[in-house]
Backbone as JSON, one array per atom type, in Angstrom:
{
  "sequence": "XXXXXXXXXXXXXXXXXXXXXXXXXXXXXXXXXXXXXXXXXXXXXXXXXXXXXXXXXXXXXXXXXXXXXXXXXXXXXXXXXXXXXXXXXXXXXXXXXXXXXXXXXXXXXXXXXXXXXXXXXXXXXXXXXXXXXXXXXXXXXXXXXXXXXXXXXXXXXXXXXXXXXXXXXXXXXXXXXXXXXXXXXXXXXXXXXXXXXXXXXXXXXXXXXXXXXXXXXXXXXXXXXXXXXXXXXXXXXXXXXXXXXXXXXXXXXXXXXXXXXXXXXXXXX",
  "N": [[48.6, -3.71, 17.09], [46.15, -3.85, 19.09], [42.28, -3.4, 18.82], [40.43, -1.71, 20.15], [37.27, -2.83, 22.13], [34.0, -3.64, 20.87], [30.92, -2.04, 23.65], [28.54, -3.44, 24.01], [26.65, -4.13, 26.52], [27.06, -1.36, 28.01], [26.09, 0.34, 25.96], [23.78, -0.75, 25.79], [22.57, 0.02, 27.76], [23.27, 2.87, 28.13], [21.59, 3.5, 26.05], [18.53, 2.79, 26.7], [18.43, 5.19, 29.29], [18.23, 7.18, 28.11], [16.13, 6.93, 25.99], [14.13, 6.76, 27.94], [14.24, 9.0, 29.05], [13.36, 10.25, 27.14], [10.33, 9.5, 26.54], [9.62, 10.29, 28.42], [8.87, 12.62, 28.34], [11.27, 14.25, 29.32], [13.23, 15.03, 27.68], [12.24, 16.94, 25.18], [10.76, 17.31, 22.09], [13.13, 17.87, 19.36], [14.94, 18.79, 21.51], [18.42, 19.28, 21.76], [21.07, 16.93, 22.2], [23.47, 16.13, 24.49], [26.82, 15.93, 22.06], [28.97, 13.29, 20.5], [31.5, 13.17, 21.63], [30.95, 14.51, 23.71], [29.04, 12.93, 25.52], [30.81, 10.68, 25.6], [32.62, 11.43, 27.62], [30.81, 12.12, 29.94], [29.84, 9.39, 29.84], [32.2, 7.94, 30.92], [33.26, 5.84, 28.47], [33.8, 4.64, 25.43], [34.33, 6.35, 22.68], [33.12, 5.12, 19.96], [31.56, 3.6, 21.23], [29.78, 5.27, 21.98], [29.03, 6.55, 19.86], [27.55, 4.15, 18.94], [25.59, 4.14, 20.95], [23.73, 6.59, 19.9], [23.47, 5.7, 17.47], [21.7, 3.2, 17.98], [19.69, 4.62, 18.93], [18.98, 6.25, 16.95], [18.07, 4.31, 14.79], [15.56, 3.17, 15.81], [13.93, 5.76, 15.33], [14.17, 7.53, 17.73], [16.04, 9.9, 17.97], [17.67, 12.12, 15.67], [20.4, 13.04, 13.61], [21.98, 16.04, 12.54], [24.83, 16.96, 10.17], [27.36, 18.36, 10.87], [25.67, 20.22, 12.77], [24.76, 18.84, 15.2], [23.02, 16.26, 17.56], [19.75, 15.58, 18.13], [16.56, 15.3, 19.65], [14.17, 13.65, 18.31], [11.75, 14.93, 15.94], [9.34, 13.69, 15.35], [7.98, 11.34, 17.22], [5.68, 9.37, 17.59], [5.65, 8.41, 15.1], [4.37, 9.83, 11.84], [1.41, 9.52, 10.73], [0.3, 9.1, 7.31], [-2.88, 9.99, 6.07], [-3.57, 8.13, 3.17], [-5.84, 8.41, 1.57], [-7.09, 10.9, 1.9], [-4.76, 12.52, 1.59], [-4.49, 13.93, -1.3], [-6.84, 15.42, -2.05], [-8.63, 17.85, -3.65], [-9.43, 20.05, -2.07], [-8.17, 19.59, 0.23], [-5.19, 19.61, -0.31], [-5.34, 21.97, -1.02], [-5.74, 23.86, 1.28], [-5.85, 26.62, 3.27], [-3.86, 27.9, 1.39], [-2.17, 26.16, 0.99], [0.71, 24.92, -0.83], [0.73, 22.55, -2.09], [0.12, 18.43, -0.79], [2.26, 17.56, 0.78], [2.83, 20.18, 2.17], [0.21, 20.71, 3.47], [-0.06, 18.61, 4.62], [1.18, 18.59, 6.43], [1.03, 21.13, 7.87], [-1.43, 20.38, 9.44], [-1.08, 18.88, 11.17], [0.62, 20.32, 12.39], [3.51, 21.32, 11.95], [6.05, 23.64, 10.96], [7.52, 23.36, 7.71], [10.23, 22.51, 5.4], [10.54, 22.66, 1.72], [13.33, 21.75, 0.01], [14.08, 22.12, -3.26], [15.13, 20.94, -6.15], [14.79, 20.92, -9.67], [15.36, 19.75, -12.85], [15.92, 18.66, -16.44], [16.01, 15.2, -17.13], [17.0, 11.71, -17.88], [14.66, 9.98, -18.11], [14.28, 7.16, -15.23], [14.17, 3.62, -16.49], [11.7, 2.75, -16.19], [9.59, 4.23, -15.95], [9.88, 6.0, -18.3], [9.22, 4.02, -19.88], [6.33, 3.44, -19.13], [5.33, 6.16, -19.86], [5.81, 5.9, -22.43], [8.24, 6.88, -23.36], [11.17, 7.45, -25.81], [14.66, 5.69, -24.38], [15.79, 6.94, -24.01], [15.19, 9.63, -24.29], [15.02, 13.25, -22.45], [13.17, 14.3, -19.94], [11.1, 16.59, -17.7], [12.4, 16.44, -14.48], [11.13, 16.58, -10.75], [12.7, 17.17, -7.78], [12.64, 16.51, -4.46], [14.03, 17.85, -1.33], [12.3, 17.27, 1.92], [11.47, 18.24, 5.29], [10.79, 18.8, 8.43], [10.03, 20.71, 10.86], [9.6, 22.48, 14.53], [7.66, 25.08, 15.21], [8.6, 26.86, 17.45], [10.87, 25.93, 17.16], [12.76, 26.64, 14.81], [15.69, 25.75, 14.16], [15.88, 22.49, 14.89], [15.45, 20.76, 12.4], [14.38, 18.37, 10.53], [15.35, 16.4, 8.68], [12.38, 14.21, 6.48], [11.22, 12.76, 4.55], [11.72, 11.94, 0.98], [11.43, 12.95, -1.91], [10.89, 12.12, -5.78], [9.96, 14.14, -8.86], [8.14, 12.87, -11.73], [7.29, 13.94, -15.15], [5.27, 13.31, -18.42], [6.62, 14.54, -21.71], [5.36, 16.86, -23.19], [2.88, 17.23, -21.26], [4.66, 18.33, -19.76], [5.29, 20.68, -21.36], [3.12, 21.96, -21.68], [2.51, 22.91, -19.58], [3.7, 25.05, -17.8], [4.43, 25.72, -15.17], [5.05, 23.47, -13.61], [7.89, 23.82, -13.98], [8.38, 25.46, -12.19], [9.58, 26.6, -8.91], [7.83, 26.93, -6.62], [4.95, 26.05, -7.28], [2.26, 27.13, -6.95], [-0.68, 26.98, -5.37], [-2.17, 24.47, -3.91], [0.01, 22.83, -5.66], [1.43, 20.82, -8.29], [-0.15, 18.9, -8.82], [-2.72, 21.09, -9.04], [-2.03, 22.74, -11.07], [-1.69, 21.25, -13.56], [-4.13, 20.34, -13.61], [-5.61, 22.51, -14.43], [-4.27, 22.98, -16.7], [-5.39, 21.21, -18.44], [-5.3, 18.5, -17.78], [-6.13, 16.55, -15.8], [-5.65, 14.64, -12.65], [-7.76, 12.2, -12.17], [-8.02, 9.65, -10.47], [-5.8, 7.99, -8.44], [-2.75, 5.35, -8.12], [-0.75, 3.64, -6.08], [1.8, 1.84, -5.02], [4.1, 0.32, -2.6], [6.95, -0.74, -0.89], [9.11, -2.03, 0.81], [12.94, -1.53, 1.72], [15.83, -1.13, 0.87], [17.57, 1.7, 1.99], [19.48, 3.55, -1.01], [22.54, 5.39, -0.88], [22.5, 7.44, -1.41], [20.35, 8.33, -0.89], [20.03, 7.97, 1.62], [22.08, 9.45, 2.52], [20.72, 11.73, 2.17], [18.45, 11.52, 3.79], [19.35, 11.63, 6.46], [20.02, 8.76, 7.61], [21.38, 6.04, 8.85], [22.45, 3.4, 6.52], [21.56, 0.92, 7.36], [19.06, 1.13, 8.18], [15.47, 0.88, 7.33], [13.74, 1.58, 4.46], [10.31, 3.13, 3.68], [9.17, 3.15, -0.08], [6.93, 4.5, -2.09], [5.57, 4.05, -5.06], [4.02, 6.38, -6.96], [1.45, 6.87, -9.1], [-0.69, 9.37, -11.17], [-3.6, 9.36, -12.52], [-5.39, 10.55, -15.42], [-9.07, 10.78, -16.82], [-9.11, 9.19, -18.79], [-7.66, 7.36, -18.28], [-4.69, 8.02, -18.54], [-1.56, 7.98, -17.18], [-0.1, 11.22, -16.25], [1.82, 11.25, -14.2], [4.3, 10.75, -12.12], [5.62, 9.55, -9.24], [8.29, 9.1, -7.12], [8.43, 8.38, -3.84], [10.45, 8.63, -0.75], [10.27, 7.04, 2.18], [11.42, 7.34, 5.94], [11.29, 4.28, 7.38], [11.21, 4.05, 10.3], [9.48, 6.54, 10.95], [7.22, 7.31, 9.67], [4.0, 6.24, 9.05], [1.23, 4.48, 7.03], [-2.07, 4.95, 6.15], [-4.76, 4.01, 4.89], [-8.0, 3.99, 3.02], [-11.31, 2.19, 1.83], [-14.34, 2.07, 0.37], [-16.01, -0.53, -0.15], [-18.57, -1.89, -0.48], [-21.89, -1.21, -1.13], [-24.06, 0.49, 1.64], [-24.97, -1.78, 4.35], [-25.3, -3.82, 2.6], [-23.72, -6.06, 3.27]],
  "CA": [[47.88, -2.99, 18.14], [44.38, -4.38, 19.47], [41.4, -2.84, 18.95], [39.32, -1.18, 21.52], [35.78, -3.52, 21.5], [32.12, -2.25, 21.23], [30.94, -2.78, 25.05], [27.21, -3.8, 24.04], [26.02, -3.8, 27.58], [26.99, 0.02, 27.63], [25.16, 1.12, 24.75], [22.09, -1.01, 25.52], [22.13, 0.47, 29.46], [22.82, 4.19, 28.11], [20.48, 4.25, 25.01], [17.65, 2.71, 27.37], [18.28, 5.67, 29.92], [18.04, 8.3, 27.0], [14.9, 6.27, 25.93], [13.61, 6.7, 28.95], [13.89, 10.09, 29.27], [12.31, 10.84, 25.75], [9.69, 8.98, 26.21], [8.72, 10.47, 29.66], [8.95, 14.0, 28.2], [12.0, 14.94, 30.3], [13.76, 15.83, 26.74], [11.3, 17.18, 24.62], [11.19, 16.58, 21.17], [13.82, 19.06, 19.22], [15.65, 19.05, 22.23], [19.88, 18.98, 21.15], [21.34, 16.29, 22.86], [24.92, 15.77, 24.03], [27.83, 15.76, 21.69], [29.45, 12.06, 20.83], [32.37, 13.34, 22.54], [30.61, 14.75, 25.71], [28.3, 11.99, 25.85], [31.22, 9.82, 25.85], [32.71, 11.96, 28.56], [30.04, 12.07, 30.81], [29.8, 7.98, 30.71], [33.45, 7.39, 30.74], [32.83, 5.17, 27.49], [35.01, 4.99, 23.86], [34.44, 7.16, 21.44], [32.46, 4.41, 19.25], [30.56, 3.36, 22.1], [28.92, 6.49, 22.37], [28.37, 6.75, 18.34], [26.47, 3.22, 19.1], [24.35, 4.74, 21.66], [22.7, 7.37, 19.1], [22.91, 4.86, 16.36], [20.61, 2.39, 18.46], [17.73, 5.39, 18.89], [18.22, 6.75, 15.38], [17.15, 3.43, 14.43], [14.4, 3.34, 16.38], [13.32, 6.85, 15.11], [13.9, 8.59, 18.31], [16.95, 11.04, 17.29], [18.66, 12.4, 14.34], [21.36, 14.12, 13.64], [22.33, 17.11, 11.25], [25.71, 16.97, 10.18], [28.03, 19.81, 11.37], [25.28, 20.75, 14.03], [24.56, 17.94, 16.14], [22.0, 15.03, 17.56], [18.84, 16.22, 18.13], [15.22, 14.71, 20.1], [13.09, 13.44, 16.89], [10.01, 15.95, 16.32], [8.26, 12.55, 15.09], [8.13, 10.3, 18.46], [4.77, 8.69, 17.61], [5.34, 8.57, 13.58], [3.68, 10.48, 11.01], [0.06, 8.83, 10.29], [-0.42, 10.16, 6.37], [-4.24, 9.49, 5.32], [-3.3, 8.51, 1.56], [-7.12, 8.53, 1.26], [-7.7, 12.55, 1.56], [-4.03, 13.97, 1.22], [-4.14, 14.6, -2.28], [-8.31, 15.87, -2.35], [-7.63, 19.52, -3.77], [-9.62, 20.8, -0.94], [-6.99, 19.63, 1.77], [-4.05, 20.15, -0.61], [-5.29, 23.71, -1.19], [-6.19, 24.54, 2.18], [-5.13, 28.22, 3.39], [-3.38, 28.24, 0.58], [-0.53, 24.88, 0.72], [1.53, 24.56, -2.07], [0.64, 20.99, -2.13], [-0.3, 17.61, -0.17], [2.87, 17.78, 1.96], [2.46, 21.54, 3.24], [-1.27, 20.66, 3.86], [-0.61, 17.38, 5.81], [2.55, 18.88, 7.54], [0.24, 22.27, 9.03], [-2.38, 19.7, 9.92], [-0.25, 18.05, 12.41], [1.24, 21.51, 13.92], [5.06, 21.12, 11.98], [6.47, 23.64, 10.24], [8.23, 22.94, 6.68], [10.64, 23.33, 4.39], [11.35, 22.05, 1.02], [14.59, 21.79, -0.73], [13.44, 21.9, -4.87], [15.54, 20.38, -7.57], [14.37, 21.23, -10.87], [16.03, 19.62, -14.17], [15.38, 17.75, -17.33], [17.15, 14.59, -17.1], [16.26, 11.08, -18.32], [13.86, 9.07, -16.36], [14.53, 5.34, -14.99], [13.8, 2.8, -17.62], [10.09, 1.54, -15.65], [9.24, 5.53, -16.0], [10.19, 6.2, -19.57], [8.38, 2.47, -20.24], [5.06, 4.26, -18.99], [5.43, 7.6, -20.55], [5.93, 5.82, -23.83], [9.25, 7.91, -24.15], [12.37, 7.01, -25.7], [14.47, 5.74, -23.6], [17.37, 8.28, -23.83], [14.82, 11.08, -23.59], [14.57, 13.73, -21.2], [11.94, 15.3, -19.52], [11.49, 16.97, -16.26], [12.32, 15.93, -12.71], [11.34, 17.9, -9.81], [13.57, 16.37, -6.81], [12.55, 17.01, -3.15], [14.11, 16.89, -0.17], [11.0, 17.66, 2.82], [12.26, 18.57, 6.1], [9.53, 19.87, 9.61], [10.34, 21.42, 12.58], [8.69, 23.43, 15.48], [7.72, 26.43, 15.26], [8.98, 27.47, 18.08], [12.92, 25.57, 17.39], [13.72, 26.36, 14.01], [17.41, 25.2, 14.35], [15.89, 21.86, 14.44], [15.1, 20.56, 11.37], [14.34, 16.76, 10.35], [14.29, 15.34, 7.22], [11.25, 13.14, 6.76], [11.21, 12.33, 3.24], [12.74, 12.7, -0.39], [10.36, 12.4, -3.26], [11.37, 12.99, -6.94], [8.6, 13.44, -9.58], [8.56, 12.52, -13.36], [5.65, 14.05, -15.77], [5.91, 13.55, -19.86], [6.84, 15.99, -22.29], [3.99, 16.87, -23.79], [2.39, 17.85, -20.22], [5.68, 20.02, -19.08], [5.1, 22.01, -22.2], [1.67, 22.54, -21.74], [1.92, 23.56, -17.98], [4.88, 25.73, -17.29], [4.17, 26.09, -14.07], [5.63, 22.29, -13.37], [9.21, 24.56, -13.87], [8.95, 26.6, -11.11], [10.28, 25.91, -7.45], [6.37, 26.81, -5.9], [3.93, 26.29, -8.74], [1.63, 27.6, -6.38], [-1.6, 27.12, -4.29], [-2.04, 23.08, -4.59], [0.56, 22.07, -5.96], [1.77, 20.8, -9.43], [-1.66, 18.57, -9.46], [-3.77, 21.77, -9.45], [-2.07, 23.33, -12.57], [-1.97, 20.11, -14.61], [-5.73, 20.5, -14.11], [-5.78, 23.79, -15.15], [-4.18, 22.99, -18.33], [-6.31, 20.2, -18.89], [-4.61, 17.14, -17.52], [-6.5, 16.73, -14.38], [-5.64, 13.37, -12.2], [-8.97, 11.75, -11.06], [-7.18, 8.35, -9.8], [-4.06, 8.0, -8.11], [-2.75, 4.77, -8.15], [0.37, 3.56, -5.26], [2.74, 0.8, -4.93], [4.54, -0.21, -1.57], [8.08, -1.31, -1.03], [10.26, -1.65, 1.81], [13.71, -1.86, 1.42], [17.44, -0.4, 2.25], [17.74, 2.69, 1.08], [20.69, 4.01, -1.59], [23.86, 6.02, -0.46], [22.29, 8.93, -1.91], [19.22, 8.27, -0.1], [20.69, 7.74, 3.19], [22.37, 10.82, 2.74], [19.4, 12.81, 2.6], [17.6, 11.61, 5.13], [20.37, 11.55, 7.13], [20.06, 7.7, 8.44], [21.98, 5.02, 8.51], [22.63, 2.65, 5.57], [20.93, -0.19, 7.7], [17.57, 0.94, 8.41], [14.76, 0.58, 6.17], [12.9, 2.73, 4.57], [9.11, 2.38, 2.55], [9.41, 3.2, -1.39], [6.11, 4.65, -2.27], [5.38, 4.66, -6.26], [2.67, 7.19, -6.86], [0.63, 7.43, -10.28], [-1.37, 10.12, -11.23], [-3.76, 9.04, -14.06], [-6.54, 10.95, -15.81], [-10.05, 10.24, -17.21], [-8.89, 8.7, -19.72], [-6.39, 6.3, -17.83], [-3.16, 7.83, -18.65], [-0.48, 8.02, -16.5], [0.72, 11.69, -16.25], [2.34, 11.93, -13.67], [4.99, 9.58, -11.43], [6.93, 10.31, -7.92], [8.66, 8.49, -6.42], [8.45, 9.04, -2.07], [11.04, 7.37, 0.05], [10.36, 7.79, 3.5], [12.32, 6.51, 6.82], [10.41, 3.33, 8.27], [10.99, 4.61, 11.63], [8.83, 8.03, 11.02], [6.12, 6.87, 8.94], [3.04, 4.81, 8.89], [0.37, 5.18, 5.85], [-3.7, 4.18, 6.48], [-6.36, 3.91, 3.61], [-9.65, 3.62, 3.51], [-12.08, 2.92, 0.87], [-15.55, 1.62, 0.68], [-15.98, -2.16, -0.6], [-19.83, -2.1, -1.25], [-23.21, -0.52, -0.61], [-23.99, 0.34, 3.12], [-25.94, -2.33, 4.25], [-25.28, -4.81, 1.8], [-22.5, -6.87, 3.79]],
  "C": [[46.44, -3.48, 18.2], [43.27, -3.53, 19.08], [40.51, -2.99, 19.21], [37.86, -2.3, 20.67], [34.91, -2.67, 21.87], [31.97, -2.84, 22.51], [29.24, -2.58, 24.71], [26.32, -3.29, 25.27], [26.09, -2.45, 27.85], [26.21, 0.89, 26.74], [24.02, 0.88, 25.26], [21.94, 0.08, 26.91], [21.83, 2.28, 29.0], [21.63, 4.34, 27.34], [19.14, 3.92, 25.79], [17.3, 4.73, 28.3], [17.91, 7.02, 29.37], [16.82, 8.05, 26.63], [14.08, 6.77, 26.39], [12.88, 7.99, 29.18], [13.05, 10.69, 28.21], [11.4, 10.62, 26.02], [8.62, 9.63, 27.78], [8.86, 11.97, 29.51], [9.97, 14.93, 28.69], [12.74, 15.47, 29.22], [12.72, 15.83, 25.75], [11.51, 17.5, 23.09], [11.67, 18.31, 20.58], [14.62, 19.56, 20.01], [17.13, 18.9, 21.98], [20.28, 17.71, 22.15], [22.99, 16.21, 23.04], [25.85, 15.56, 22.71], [28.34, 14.58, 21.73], [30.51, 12.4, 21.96], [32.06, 13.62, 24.13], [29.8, 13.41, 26.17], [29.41, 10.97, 26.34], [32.39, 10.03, 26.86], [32.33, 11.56, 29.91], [29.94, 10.46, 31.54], [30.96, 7.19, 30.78], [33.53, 5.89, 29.46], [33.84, 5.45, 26.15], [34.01, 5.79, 23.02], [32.79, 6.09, 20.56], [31.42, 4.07, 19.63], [29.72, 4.13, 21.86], [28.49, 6.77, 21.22], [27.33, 5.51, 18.31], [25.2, 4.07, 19.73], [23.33, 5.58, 20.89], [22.66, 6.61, 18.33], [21.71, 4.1, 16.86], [19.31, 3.96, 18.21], [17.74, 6.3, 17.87], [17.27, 5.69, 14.61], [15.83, 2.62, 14.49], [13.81, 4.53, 16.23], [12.95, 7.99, 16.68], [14.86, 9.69, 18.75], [17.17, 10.9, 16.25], [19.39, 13.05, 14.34], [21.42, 14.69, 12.37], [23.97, 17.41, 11.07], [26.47, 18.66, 10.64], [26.98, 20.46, 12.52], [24.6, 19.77, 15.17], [23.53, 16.75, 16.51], [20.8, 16.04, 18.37], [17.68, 15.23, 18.89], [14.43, 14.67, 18.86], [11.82, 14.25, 17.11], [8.9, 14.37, 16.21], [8.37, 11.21, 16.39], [7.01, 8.82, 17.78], [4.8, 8.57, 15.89], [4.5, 9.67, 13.04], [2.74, 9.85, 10.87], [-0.09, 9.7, 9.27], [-1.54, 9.44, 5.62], [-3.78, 9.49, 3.84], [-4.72, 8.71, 1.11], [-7.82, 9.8, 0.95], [-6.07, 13.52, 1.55], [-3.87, 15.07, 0.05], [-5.83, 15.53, -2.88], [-7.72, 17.13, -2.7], [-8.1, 20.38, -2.53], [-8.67, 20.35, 0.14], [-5.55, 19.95, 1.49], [-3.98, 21.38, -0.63], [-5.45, 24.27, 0.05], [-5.41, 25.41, 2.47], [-3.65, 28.14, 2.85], [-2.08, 27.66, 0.68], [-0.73, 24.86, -0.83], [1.81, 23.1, -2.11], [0.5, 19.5, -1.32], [0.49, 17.86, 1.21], [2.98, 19.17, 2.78], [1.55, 21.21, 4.15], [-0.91, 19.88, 5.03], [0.85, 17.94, 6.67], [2.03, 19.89, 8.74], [-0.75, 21.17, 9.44], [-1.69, 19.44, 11.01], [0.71, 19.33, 12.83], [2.72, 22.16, 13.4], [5.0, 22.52, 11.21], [7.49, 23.04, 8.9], [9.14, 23.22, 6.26], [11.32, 22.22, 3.06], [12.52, 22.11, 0.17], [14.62, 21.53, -1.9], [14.62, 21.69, -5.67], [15.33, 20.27, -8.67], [15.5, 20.95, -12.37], [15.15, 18.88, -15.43], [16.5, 17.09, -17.48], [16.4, 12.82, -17.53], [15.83, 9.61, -17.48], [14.43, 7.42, -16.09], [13.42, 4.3, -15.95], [12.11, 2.35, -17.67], [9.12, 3.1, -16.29], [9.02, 5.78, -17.49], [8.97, 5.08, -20.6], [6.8, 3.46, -20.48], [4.48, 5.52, -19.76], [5.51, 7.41, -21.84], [7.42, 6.58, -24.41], [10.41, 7.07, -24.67], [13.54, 6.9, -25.04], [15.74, 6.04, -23.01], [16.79, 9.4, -24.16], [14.88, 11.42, -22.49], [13.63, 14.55, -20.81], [12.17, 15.45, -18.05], [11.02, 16.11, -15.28], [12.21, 16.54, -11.77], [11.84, 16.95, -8.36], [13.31, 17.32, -5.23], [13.09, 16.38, -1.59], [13.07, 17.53, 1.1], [11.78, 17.73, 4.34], [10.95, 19.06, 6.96], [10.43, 20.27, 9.96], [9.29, 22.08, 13.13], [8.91, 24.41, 15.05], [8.03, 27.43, 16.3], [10.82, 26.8, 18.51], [12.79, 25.05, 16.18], [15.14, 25.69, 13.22], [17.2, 23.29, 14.19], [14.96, 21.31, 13.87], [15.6, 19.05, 10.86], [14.42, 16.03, 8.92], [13.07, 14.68, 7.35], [10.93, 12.31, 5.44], [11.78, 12.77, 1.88], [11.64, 11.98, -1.26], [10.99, 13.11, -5.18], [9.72, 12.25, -7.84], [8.89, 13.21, -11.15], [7.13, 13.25, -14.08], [6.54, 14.25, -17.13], [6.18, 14.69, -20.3], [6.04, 16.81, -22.3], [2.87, 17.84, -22.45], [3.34, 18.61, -19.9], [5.34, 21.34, -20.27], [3.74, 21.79, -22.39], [1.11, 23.32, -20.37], [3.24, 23.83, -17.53], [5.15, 25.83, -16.18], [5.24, 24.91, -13.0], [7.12, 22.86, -12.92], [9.39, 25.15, -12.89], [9.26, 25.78, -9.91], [8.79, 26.04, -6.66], [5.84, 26.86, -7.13], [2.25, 26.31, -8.03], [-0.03, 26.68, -6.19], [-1.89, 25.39, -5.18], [-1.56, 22.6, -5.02], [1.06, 22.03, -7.73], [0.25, 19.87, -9.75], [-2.71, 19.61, -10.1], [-3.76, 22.87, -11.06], [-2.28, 22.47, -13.17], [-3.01, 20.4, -14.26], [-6.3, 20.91, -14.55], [-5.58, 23.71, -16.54], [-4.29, 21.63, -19.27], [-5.7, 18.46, -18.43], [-4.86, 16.75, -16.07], [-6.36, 15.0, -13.88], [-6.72, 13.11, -11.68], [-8.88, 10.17, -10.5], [-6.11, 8.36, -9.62], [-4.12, 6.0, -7.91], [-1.19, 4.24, -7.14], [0.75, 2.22, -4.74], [3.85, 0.99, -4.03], [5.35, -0.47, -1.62], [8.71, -1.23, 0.39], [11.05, -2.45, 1.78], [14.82, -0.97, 1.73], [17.46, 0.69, 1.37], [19.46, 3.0, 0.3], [21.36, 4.35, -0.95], [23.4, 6.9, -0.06], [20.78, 9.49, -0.77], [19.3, 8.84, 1.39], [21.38, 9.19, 3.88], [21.24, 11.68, 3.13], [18.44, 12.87, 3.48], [18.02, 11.6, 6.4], [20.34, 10.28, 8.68], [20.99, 6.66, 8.0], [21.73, 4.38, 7.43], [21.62, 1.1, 5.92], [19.7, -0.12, 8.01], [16.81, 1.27, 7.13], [13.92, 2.02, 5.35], [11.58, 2.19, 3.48], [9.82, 3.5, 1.24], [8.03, 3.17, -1.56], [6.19, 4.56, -4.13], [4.15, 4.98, -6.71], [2.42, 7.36, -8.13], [-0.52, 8.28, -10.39], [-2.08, 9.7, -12.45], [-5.32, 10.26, -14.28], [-7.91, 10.57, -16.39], [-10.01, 9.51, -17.72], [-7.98, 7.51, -19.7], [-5.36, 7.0, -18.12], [-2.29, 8.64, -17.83], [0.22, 9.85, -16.67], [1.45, 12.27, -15.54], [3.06, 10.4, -12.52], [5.68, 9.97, -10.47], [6.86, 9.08, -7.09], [8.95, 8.98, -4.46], [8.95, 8.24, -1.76], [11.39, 8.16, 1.31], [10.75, 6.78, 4.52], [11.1, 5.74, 7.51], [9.57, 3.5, 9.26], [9.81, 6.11, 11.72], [7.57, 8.3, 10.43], [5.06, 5.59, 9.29], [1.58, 5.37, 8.46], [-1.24, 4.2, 6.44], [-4.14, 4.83, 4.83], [-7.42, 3.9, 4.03], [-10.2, 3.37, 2.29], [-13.27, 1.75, 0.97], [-15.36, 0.18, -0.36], [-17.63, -3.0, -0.94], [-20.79, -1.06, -0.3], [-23.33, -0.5, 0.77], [-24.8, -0.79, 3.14], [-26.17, -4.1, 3.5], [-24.44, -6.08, 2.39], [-21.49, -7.14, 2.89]]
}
């Protein structure tokens, strides 16, 4: 028995006309969108066809879908812009009272949140463990996030945007309990480690882009073929040492990070 082909020119003509309309506000972002099946209804089209059509503008970051409830208008059209330069200052992490960088920089920009907390002790990846000095079939805690916006005025849809898991040594979990909990309140897990003496005054971050895992893919709920950046974030203290490690892997399409930092005296050239 043959099987039915992809009809290219179909996909490119509908996902343009969907495009089109996003982009000229006529579906507004969070808006649900057709059903594969109705979609592929409406343009007398196969089945597959019509799973192309949203694949093309997931990959372009301008739908997503949520399994079991449908395809959706991306809240992020224009990306995320996150200043790595002032998200983690404690005054913008703490502001009216965020539970940490991503609350802060999520109300800045208008979104509501929500995160999905993972809390174990389990034993870190070999580069991690390396750093931490640990052995390297200890375990120490992981706090595993998956990050998620939406509007505040269309709950229902809800985006992934990123998955970050963090690592901190022993030695610091049992000295700052707080690390354990699911909110470890106002600022974050930086502002207790400070509290109980382990304050980060350099962060240090390493770049990657690359295909994301299975597991990954899952959670952010994109395809296997688009990219995503691989942030690795160090937290170090006065003293240089490393206590604190997270890993952020966020979708290509939805992201894009700026810096800043000064390079000499004003004046000086």
């Amino acid at each position: 028995m043959a099987t039915k082909q992809k009809e290219p020119g179909k996909v490119e003509r509908i996902a343009s006309e969907i495009r089109d309309r996003i982009e000229r506000g006529a579906l507004e972002p969070g808006s649900r969108l057709p059903g594969v099946p109705q979609l592929q209804q409406e343009h007398g089209i196969a089945y597959q066809t019509a799973r192309d059509v949203y694949g093309v503008l997931e990959d372009e970051g301008l739908v997503f879908s949520r399994r079991g409830k449908g395809t959706y208008v991306s809240l992020v059209i224009d990306k995320i812009v996150s200043d790595r330069t002032v998200r983690y200052l404690p005054g913008f992490r703490e502001a009216g009272g965020a539970v940490g960088a991503f609350e802060a920089e999520m109300r800045a920009k208008g979104f509501g949140f929500k995160n999905v907390v993972t809390i174990a002790k389990d034993v870190p990846p070999k580069q991690v463990a390396g750093i931490f000095d640990m052995h390297h079939r200890a375990k120490t805690l992981k706090r595993e996030r998956i990050m998620s916006v939406f509007l505040p005025s269309n709950t229902e849809a809800l985006e992934v945007v990123q998955v970050a898991t963090s690592w901190f040594p022993p030695d610091v979990v049992d000295a700052c309990p707080a690390l354990t909990e699911m909110k470890p309140g106002v600022g974050g897990s930086k502002s207790r480690m400070a509290e109980a003496g382990f304050a980060q005054v350099r962060l240090r971050e390493e770049i990657e882009v690359r295909s994301p895992t299975a597991d990954e893919a899952a959670a952010l709920g994109i395809a296997a073929e688009q990219a995503v950046m691989e942030i690795t974030h160090k937290g170090l203290t006065a003293e240089g040492r490393v206590v604190e490690i997270c890993l952020h892997v966020l979708p290509r399409a939805k992201w894009r990070l700026a810096y800043e930092w000064a390079i000499g005296n004003p004046g000086t050239g």
